[in-house]
N, C-alpha and C positions, 0 to 999 in steps of 0.2 A: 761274559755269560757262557755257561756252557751244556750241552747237551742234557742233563740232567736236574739244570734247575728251574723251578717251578715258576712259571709264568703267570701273574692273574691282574683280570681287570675289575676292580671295584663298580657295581652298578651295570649297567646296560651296556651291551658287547658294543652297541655300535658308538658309543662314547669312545672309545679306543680298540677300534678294529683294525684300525692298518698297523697296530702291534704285528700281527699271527704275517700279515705282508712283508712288509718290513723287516722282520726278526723270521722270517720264514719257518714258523712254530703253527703247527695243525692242532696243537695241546694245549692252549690257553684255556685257565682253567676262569671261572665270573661268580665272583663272589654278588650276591644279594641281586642276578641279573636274569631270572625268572622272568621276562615280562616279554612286551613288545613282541616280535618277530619270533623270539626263542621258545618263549612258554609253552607254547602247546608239545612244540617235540620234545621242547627236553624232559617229560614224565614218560616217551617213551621208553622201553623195556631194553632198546637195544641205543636208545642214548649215551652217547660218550659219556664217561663218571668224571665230567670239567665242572659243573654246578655245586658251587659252595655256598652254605650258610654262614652267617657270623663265627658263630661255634664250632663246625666243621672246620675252616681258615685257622682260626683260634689255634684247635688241635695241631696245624700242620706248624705254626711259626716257628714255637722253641723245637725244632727236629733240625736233625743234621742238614738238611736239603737244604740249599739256598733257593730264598723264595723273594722274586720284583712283585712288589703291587703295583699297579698301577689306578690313580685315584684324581678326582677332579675335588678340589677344597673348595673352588669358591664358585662354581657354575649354577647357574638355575635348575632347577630341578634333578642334580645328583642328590645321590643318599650322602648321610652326615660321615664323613669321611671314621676310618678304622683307624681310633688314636689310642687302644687299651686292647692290642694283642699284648698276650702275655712273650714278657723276653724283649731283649734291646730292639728297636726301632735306629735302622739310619735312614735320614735322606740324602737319597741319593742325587736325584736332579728336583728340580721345580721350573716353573713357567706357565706362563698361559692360563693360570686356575686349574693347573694340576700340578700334579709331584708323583715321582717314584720313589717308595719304599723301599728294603730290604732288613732281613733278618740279619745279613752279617754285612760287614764292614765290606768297602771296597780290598779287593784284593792288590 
């Protein structure tokens, strides 16, 4: 991983928060993760631009940036996981009832 690629967590930040810990990233960006705890500030004006929609995420896959998703397949109450961005899909790790994505290949 490296300074410049784009970190996200599919659904609700606190489903995978100790990502931004662990990977000591302040940029993680939350696809479809409007809710709980976030919602109200992230409509804030001076809100970090880390809140993506489907389409939005969509837009950023086939671009040059390498992009982790990070996503729960089989937990209760996660959103239906992102299986139709446009552009190759690898998996990268799995476990637990999640997996990491990426737009390009392991290096």
């Amino acid at each position: 991983m490296r300074a410049g690629d784009l970190v996200a967590i599919h659904g609700e930040y606190e489903s995978g928060s100790t990502l931004g810990f662990y990977l000591r990233r302040s940029d993680i960006h939350i696809v479809e993760g409007r809710s709980s705890n976030l919602w109200y500030g992230s409509f804030f004006p001076d809100a970090p631009p880390i809140f993506e929609t489907p389409a939005s995420f969509a837009a950023k896959w086939p671009g040059s940036q390498r992009i982790f998703l990070w996503q729960a397949v089989s937990l209760p109450d996660a959103p239906k996981p992102l299986t139709n961005l446009p552009g190759p899909m690898y998996v990268l790790a799995t476990g637990g009832g999640k997996e990491i994505l990426s737009n390009q290949p392991n290096r």
